[in-house]
C-alpha positions as CSV (number, residue, x, y, z in Angstrom):
1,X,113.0,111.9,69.3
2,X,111.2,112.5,73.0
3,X,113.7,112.3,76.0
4,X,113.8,109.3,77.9
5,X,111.7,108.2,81.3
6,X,115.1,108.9,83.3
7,X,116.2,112.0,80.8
8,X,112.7,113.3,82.7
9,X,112.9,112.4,85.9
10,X,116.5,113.2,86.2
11,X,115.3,117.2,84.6
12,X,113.5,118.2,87.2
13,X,114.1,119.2,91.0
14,X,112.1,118.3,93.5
15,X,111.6,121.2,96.4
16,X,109.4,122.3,99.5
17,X,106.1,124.0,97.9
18,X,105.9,127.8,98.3
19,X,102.9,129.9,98.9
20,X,103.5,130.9,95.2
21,X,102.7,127.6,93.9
22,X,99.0,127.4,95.2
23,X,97.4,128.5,92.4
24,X,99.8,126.6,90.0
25,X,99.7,123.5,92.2
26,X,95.5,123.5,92.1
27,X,95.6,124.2,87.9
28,X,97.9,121.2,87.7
29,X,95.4,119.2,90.3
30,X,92.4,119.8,88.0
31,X,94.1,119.1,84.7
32,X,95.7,115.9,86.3
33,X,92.7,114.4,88.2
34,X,89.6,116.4,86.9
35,X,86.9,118.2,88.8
36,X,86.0,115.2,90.9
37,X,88.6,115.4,92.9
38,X,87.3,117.8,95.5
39,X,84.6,115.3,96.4
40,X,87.2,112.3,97.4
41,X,86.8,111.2,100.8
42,X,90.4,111.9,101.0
43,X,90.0,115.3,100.4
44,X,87.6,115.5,103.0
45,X,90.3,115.2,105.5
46,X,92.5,117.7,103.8
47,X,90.0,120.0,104.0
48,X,90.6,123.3,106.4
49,X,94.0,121.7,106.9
50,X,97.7,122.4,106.1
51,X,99.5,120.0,105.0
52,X,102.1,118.3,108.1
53,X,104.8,120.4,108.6
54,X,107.7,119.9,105.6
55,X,105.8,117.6,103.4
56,X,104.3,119.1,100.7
57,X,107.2,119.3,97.4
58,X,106.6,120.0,94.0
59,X,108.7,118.9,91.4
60,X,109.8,121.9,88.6
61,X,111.8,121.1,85.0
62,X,114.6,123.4,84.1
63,X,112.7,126.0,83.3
64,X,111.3,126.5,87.3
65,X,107.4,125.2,86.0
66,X,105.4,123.4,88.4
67,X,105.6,119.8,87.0
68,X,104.2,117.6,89.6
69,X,102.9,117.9,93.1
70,X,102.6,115.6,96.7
71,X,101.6,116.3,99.9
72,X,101.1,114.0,103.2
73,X,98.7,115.0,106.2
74,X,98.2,114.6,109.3
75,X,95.7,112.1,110.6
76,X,94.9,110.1,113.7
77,X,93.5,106.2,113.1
78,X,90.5,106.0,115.2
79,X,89.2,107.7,118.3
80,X,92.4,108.3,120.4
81,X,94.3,106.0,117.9
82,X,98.1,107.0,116.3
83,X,99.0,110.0,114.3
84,X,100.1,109.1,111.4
85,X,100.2,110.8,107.8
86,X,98.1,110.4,104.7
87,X,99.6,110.8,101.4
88,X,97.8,112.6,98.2
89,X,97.6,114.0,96.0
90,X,100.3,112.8,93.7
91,X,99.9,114.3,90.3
92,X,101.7,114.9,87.5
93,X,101.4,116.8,84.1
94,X,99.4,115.0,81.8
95,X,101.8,116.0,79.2
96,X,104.5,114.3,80.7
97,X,102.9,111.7,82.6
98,X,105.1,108.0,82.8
99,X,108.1,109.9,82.7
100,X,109.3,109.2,86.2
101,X,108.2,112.2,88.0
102,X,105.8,110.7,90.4
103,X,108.2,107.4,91.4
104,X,111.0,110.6,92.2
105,X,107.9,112.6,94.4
106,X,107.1,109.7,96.0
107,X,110.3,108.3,96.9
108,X,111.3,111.8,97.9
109,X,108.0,112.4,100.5
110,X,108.2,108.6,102.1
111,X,112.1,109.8,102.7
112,X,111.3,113.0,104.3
113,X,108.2,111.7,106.1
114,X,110.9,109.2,107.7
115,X,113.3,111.9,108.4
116,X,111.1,113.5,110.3
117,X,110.3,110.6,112.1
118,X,106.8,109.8,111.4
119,X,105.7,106.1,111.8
120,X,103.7,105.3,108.8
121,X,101.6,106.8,105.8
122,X,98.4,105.6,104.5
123,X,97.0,106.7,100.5
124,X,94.2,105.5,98.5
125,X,95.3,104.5,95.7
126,X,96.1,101.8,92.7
127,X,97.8,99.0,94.4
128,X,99.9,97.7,91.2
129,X,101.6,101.4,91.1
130,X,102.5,102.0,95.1
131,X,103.7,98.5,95.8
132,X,106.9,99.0,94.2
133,X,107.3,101.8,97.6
134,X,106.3,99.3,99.8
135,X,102.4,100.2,100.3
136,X,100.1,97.6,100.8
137,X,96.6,97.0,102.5
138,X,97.8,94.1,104.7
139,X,97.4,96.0,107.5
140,X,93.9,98.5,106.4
141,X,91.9,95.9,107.1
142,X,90.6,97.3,110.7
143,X,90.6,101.2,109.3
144,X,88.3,103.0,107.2
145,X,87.8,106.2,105.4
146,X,85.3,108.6,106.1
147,X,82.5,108.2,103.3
148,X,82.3,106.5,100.0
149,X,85.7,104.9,99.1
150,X,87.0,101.5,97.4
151,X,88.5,99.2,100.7
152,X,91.4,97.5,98.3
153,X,92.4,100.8,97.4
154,X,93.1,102.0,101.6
155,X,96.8,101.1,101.7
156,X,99.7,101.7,104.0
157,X,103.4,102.0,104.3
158,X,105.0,101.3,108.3
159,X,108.0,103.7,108.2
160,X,108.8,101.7,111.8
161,X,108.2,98.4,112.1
162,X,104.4,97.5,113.7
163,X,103.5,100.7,113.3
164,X,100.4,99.9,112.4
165,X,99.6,96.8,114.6
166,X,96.3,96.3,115.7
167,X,95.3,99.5,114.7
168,X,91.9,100.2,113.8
169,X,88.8,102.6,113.3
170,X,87.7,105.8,110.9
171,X,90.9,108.1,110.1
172,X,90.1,111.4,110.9
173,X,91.9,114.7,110.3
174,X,94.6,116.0,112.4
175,X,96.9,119.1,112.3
176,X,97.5,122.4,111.7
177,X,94.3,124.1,110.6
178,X,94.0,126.9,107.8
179,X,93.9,130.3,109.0
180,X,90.5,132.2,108.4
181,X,90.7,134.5,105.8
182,X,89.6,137.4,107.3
183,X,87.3,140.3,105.6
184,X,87.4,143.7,105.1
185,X,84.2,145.1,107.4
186,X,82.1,147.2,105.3
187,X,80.3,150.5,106.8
């Protein structure tokens, strides 16, 4: 007999993401969402960039093994527009997936991302599965993603009411940058 969705969820512990969980967190990526995911226009933005400061969590099972992932971003709607976060990926085993570890990561980042104050967090994503968090594209109608990506799926969360009023324009990446990896010089 498997465990149940909530047997699941309730197993695993959801914590800030280490340096030691790159290479498990990208294995889990490319299992999860396959080797197109690097050419998202979403990832576009994350790319070069470090997550914002305090939101990017992993979920482990008993055991301590990496079973899901999420991480927001910082991003600024428009020229001289808001900061504001964007949320992805979310991904989850394939082995385990529907057990209740994505709702628990998600609920757990929007939390944090309003502890820390932020004001909103956009995703693209499958409206039918973020609308029970409160995401909706009622107000991505004036904003737009930087190349090729599906309009319906833009959507948005206001952590503080109007937020997002009357915003509008490209998002474009914001925050801390990756450090240069630097190289050994060679005689």
């Amino acid at each position: 007999m498997s465990p149940s969705r909530g047997e699941i969820a309730g197993a695993v512990v959801i914590t800030a993401e280490t340096a030691a969980d790159v290479a498990t967190r990208e294995a889990l990526l490319d299992r999860a969402m396959g080797p197109k995911r690097r050419k998202k226009s979403s990832e576009k933005l994350r790319r070069g960039r470090r997550p914002s400061e305090g939101l990017a969590f992993v979920a482990r099972d008993a055991s301590g093994v990496v079973t899901g992932t999420v991480r927001l971003w910082d991003v600024v709607l428009g020229e001289g527009g808001p900061a504001t976060l964007l949320l992805g990926p979310l991904a989850v085993d394939p082995a385990i997936k529907n057990a209740g570890i994505g709702s628990a990561l998600m609920r757990h980042a929007v939390a944090e991302a309003a502890r820390l104050g932020h004001a909103a967090i956009l995703l693209v994503g499958d409206a039918p599965y973020y609308e029970r968090f409160g995401f909706s594209s009622a107000k991505t109608g004036s904003l737009a993603m930087p190349g090729p990506y599906e309009r319906h799926r833009l959507l948005a969360l206001e952590l503080t009411e109007g937020a997002l009023d009357g915003v509008q324009g490209t998002l474009k990446a914001a925050g801390r940058k990756l450090k240069a990896q630097t190289l050994p010089l060679v005689a």
